[in-house]
N, C-alpha and C positions, 0 to 999 in steps of 0.2 A: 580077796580084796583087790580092787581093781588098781594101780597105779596112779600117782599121780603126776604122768608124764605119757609125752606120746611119743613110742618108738615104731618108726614103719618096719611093716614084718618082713626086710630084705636085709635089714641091719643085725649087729650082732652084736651082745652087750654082754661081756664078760664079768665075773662076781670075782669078790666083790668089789665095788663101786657106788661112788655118791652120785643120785642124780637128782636133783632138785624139782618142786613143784611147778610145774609148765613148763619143763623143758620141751621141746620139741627136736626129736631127730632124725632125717630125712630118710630115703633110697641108701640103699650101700653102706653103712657107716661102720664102724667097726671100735669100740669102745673097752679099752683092755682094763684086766682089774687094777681097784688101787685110783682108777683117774676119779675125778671131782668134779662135777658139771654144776652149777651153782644154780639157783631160780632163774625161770625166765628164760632159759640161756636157746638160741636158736642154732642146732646143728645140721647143715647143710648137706645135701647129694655128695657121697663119696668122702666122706671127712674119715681120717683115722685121727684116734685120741689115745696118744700111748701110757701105758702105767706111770702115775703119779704124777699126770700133767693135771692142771690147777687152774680151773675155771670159776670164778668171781661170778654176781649175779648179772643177768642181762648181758653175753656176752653173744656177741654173734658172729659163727665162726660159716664163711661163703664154702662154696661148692670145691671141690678137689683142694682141698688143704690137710698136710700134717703137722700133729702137731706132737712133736718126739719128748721122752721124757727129757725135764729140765725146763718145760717153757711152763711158765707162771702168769695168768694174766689174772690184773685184778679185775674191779665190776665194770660195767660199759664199756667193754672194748670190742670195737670191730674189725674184723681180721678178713679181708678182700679175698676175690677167688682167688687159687691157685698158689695164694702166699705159700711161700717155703721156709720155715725154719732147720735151722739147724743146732744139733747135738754133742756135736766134737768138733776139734780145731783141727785135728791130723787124722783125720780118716786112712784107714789101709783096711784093705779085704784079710788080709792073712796074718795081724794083728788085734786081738779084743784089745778096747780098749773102754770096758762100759764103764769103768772105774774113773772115767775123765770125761764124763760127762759136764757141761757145762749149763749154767741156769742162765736162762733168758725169762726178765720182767718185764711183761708189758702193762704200765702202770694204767689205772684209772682212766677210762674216756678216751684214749690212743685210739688211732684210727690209721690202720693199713692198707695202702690202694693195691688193687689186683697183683698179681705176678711177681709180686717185693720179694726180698728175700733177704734174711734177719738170720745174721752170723751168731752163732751161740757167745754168752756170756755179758751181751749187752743188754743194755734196759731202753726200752722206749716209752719216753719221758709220759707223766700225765696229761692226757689233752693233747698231748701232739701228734704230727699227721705225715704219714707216709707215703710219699707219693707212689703212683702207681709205676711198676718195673724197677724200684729203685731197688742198690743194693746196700745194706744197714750192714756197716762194718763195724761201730763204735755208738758210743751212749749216745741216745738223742735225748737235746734237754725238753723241761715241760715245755708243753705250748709252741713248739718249734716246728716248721713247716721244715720236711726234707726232702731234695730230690734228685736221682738222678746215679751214677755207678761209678764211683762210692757216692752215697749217697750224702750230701751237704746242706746245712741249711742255707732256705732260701726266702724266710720272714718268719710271721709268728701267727698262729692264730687263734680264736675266740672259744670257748668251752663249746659252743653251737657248729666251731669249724669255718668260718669263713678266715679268710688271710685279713687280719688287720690294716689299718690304711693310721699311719700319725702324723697327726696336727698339731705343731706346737709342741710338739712333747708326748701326747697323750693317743692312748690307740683307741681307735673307733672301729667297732663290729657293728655291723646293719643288723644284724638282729637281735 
């Protein structure tokens, strides 16, 4: 029975594993057992997806990204090249510490700019937006524009992604 997903034959997909119908995933990838790739989801040149990390539908994850166990994203979220997440708060080489791993939620429609990087155990809010190079130390709320190292809001913006403009009170998206 032929798959109903396309994986390129440079990548490697580890069992067991969930991958949903039309996934697509690129050159290099490297997919361990236990992870969850959800419908639709588009996985990019050089992506690792480590055991028990949790892809929503439609989620689209850019070129040279990992994504370590504990990160959770829900459906439509887009994750920039080269974003880096992290897994532990105290890293040492000559201490395990896999038992302290930490969960990172990337909720619904979030959207991460290139080269970010997203400290284990926060959530980035629904609909909110990361700017590109920034570093996410702490919860971003929904709909929140953040940028910059540590990364801070800096407005709000629209489920489509533009930054809001208000008038009177009231926020206007052009689209």
């Amino acid at each position: 029975m032929a798959e109903d997903y396309f994986v390129h034959e440079s990548s490697i997909i580890d069992t067991p594993c969930e991958i949903g119908y039309g996934v697509k995933i690129w050159h290099f990838c490297h997919i361990m057992p236990y992870a969850h790739i959800g419908i639709g989801c588009v996985i990019g040149q050089n992506v690792f997806i480590a055991s028990r990390v949790w892809l929503g539908k439609n989620v689209h994850v850019q070129n040279n990204v990992s994504l370590y166990e504990g990160v959770h994203c829900e459906d439509d979220v887009f994750i920039g090249p080269s974003v880096v997440f992290t897994n532990i708060k105290i890293p040492r080489s000559a201490i395990s510490r896999k038992d302290q791993y930490r969960k990172t939620l990337v909720e619904k429609g979030a959207s991460i700019g290139a080269n970010a990087t997203i400290l284990c155990g926060t959530t980035i809010g629904t609909y909110s937006m990361i700017g590109a190079g920034s570093t996410v130390t702490k919860d971003v709320l929904p709909y929140a524009l953040v940028q910059g190292n540590p990364a801070r809001q800096v407005g709000w913006v629209s489920e489509s992604g533009h930054k809001l403009n208000f008038v009177d009170g009231k926020a206007y998206c052009p689209e």
